[in-house]
C-alpha positions as CSV (number, residue, x, y, z in Angstrom):
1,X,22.3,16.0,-15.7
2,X,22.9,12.9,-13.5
3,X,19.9,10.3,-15.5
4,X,21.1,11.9,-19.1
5,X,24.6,11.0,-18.4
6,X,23.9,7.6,-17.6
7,X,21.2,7.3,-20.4
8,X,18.6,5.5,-17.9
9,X,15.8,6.9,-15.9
10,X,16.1,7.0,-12.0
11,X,14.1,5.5,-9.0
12,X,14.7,8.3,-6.1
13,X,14.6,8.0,-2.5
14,X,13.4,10.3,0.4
15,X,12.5,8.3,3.5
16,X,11.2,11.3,5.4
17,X,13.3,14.9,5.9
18,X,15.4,16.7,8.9
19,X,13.6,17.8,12.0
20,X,15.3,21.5,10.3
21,X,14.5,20.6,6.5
22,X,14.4,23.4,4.0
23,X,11.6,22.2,2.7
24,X,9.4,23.5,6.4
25,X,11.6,26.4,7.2
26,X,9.8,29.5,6.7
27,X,8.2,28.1,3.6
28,X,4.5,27.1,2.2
29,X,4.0,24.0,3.2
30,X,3.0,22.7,6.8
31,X,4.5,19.9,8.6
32,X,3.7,17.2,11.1
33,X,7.0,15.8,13.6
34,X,7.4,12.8,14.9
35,X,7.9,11.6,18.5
36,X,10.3,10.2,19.5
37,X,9.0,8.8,23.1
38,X,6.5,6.7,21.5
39,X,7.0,2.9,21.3
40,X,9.8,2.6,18.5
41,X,10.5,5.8,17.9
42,X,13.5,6.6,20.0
43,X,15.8,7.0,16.8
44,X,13.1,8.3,14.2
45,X,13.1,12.0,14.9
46,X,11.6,13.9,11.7
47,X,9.3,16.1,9.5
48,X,7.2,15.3,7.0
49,X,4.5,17.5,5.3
50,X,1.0,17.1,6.9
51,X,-1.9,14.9,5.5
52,X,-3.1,18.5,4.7
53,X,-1.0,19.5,2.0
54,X,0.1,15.9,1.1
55,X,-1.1,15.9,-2.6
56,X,0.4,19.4,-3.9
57,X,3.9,18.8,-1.5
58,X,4.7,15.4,-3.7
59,X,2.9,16.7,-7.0
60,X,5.7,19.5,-6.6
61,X,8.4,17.4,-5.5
62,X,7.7,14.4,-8.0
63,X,7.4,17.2,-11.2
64,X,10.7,18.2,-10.3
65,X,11.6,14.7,-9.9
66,X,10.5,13.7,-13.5
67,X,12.2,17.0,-14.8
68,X,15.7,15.4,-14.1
69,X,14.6,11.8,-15.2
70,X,12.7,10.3,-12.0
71,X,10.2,7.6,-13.2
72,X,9.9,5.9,-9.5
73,X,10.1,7.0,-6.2
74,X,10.5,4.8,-2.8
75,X,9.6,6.8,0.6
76,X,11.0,4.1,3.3
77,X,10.4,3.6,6.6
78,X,6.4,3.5,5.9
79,X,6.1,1.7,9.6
80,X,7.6,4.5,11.2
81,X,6.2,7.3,8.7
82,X,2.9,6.7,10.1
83,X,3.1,4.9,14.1
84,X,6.0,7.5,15.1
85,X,3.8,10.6,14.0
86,X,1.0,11.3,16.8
87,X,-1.1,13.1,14.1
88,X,-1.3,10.1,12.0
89,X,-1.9,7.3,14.8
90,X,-4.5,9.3,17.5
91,X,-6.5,9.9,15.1
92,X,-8.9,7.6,12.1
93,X,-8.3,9.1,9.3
94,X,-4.9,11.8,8.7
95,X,-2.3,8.6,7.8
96,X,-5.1,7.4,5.0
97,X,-5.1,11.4,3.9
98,X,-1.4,11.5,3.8
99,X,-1.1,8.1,1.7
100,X,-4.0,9.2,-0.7
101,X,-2.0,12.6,-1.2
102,X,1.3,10.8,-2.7
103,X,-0.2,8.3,-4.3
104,X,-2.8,10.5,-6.4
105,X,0.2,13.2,-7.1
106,X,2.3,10.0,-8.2
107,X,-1.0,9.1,-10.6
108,X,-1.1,12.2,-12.0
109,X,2.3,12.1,-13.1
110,X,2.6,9.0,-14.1
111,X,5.2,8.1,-11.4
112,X,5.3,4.5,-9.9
113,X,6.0,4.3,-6.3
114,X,7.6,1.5,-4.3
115,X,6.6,1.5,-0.3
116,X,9.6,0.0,1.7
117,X,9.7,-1.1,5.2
118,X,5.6,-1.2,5.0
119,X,3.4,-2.6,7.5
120,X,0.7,-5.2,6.2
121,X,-2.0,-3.0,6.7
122,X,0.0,-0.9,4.4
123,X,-0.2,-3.3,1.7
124,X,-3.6,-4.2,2.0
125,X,-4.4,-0.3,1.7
126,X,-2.1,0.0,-1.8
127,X,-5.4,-1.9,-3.6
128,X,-6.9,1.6,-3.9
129,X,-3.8,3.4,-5.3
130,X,-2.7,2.7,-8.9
131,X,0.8,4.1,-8.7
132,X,1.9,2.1,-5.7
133,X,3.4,-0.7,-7.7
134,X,5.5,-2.5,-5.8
135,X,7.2,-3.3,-2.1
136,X,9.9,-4.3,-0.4
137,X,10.0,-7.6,1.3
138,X,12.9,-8.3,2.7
139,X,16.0,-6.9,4.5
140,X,18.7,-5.0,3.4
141,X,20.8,-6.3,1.3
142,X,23.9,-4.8,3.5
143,X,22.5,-6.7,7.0
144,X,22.3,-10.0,5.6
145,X,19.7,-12.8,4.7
146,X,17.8,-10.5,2.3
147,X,17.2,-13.8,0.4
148,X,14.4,-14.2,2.7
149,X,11.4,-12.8,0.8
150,X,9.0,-15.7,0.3
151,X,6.9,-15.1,3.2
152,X,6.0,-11.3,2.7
153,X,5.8,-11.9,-1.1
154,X,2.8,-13.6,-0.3
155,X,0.4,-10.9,1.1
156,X,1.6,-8.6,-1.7
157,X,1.4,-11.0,-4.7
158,X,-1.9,-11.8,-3.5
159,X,-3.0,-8.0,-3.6
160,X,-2.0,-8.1,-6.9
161,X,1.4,-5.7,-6.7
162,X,4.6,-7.0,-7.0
163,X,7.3,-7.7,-4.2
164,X,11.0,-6.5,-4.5
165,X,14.4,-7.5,-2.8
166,X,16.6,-5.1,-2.2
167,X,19.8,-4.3,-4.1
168,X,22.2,-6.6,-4.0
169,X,26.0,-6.9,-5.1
170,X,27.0,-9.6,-8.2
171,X,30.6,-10.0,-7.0
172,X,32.1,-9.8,-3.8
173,X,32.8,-6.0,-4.3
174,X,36.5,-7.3,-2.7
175,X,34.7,-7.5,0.9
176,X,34.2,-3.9,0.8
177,X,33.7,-3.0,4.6
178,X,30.1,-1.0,5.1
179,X,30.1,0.9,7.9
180,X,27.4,-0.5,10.6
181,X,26.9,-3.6,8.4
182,X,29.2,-7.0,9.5
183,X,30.2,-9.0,6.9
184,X,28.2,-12.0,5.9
185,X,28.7,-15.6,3.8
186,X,25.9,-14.2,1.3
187,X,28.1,-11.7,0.4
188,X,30.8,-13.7,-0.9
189,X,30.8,-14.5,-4.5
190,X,29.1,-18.0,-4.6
191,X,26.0,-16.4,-3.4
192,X,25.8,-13.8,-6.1
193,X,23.5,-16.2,-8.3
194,X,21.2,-17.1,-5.7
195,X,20.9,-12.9,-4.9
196,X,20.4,-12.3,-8.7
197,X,17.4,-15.1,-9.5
198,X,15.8,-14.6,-6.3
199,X,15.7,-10.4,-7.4
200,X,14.0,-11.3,-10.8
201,X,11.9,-13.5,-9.3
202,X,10.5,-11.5,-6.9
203,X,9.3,-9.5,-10.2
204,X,10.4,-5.9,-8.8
205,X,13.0,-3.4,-9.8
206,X,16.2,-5.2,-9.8
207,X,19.0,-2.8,-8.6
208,X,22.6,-3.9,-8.8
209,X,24.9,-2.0,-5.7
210,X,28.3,-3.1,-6.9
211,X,31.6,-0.5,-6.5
212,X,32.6,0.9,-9.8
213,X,33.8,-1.9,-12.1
214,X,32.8,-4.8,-10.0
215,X,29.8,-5.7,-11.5
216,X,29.7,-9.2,-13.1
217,X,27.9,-8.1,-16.5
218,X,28.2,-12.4,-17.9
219,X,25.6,-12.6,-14.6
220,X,23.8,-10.2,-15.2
221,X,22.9,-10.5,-18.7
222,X,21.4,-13.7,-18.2
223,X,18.4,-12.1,-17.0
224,X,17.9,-9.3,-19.6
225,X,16.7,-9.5,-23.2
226,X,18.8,-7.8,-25.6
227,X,16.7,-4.9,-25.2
228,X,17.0,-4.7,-21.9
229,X,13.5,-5.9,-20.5
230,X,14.2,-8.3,-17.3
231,X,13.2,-12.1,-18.1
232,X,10.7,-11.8,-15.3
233,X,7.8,-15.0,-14.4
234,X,4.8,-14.3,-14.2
235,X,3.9,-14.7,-10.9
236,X,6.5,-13.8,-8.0
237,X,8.1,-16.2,-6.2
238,X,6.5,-16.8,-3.1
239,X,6.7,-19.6,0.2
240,X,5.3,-23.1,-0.9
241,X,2.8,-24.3,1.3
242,X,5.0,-26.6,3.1
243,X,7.0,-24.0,4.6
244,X,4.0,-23.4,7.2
245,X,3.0,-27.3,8.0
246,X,3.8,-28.7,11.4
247,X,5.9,-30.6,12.1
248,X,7.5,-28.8,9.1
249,X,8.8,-31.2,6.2
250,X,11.2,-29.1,5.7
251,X,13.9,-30.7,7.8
252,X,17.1,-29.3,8.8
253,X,15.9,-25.4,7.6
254,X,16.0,-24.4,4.1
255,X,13.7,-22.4,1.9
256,X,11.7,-23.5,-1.1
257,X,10.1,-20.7,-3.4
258,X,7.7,-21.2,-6.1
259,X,6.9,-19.1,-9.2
260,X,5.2,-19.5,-12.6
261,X,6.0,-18.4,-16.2
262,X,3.7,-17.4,-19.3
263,X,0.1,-18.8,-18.6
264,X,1.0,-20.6,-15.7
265,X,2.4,-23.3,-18.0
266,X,5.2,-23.7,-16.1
267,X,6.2,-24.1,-12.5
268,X,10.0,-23.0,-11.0
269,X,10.9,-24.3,-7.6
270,X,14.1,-22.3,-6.2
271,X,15.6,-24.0,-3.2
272,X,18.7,-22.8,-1.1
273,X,20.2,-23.6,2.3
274,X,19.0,-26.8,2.6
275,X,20.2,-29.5,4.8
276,X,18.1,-32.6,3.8
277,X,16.3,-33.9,0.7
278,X,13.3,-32.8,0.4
279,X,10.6,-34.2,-1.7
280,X,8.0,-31.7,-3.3
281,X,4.7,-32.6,-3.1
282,X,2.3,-31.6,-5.7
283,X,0.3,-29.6,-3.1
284,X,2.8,-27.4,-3.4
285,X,2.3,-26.8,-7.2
286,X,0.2,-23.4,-7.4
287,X,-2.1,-23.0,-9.5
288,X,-2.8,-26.9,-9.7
289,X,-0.5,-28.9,-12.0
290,X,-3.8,-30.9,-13.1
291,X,-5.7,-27.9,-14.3
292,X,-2.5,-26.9,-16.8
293,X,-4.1,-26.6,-20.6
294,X,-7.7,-25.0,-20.1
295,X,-8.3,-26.9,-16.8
296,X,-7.6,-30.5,-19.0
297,X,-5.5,-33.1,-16.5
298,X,-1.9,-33.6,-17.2
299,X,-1.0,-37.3,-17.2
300,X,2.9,-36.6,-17.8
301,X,5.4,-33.7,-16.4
302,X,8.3,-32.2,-18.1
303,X,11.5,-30.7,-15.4
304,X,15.0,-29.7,-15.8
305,X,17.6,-29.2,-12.6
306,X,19.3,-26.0,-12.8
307,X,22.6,-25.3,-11.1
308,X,24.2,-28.4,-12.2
309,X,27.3,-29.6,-14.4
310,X,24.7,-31.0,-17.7
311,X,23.5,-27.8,-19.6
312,X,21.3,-28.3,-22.2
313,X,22.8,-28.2,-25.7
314,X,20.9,-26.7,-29.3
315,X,19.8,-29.4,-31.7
316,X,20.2,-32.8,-29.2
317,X,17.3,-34.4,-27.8
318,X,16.1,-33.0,-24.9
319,X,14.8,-36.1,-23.1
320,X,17.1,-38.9,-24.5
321,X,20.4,-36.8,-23.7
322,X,19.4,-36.0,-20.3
323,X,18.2,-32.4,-20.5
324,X,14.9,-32.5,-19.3
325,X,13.2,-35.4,-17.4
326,X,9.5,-36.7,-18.5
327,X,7.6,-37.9,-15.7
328,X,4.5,-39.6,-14.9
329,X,2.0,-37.8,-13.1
330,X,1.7,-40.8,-10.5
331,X,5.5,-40.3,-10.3
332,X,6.7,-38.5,-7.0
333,X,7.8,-35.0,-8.1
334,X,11.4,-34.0,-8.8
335,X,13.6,-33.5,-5.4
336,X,15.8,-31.0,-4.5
337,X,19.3,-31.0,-4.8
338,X,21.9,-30.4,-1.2
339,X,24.5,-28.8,-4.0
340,X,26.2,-25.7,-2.3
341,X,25.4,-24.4,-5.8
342,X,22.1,-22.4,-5.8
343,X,19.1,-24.6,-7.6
344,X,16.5,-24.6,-8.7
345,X,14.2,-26.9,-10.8
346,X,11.3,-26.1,-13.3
């Protein structure tokens, strides 16, 4: 089969089924249908399986899943799954039912699920289920600007799952044309780096969408151990706090994530699209750069630019040649760089 020739395991997808699915037609199970006059709803016209039989419809569908290598499964269109079904919204209690269904039948199998296009109140719901593991946050990858997740990874990191960006293409796929989708400047090559980091950095699945023999393996292989486990932070990249102060410091636009490695020992800043210098304070530091080593205060801070022409070389001194700056605490933090070249500093 399809996972055994490619020697991986496979994340499926079923966003909801056909208003004349199969899987309602004359058979066991009983379904609820959307409507299509209610507010947002004018192109969502499906089926799904009621709250009812929500448990044994996905314990079936996900055991036959697992049987031809599923070990994930991503329902999408959770916002419209739930407001454009008059079952699930007129009444308390059915949407939490149809949730808890999957998400227990996804336990029991030991299937992790990944919620896309999900509402906040959504995420906030996820605490109770163990097998919803992760989200989407930002747009597809074939619209554009899917390099905007720092905001929505926020709520989720928070909650303790993990956000994800969608798929995303490590060449320029030679401006393959997708049908309903204009083409955009972050498809082009130069922004295949910035798609890549800001993918492991979000700490989700990471799925490449190139065309068959366009994938830039060098790329990709800087973010996978030899044995294939992604080089992952630990904690997702998420807004700074300066992205929300007014009037905003950020000047000109831009974006300025922040993420942490092992132990919070370590702090990467990834910056992109920016028109002006901009300073980082150490507010922005999270957790606190002072309470680094067992809550003792740092006196000095250790950074390296990424992105740039120096690399850093094995057996030469990291500070005398340039590889890494040492700063005092009382210094101002490192800045960030207006390269075209996505940056970013830890």
């Amino acid at each position: 089969d399809f996972s055994n020739a490619l020697g991986i395991p496979l994340q499926l997808y079923a966003p909801y089924f056909c208003p004349d699915s199969q899987y309602f037609n004359g058979t066991k199970w009983e379904a609820v249908t959307s409507d299509v006059s209610l507010d947002g709803c004018d192109d969502f016209n499906f089926k799904d399986v009621s709250d009812t039989m929500a448990y044994d419809f996905y314990y079936d569908m996900f055991a036959r899943g697992k049987a031809v290598g599923m070990v994930s499964f991503e329902p999408d269109f959770m916002n419209q799954n739930i407001n454009c079904v008059p079952q699930f919204v007129r009444t308390v209690d059915r949407a939490t039912r149809w949730q808890k269904g999957m998400a227990k039948a996804a336990a029991d199998l030991d299937v992790a699920i990944q919620w896309c296009y999900a509402t906040p109140t959504d995420v906030l719901h996820s605490v109770e289920f163990s097998s919803v593991t992760n989200f989407r946050v930002s747009s597809d990858f074939c619209y554009g600007q899917s390099w905007d997740i720092g905001v929505s990874s926020l709520l989720v990191a928070a909650l303790g799952k993990h956000p994800s960006k969608d798929t995303l293409w490590s060449t320029d796929n030679d401006h393959l044309i997708v049908p309903g989708c204009d083409w955009t400047a972050d498809h082009e090559k130069i922004a295949a780096e910035l798609h890549v980091v800001l993918a492991l950095f979000s700490t989700g699945p990471v799925g490449i969408s190139d065309m068959v023999n366009m994938t830039d393996f060098s790329l990709l292989s800087r973010i996978v151990a030899l044995d294939g486990t992604l080089l992952a932070p630990e904690r997702p990249a998420t807004a700074v706090d300066s992205t929300f102060m007014l009037p905003s410091p950020l000047k000109g636009g831009g974006y300025v994530y922040q993420s942490c490695g092992v132990e919070d020992r370590s702090h990467v800043f990834i910056s992109f699209k920016m028109e002006e210098a901009f300073e980082v304070p150490w507010s922005d530091f999270y957790p606190r750069i002072d309470g680094i080593g067992g809550g003792r205060n740092a006196s000095h801070v250790i950074y390296q630019h990424y992105g740039f022409s120096s690399r850093c070389e094995n057996n030469t001194w990291a500070i005398r040649d340039g590889c890494v700056v040492l700063a005092e605490m009382s210094a101002s933090p490192p800045s960030s760089s207006l390269s075209t070249t996505s940056t970013t500093t830890t």
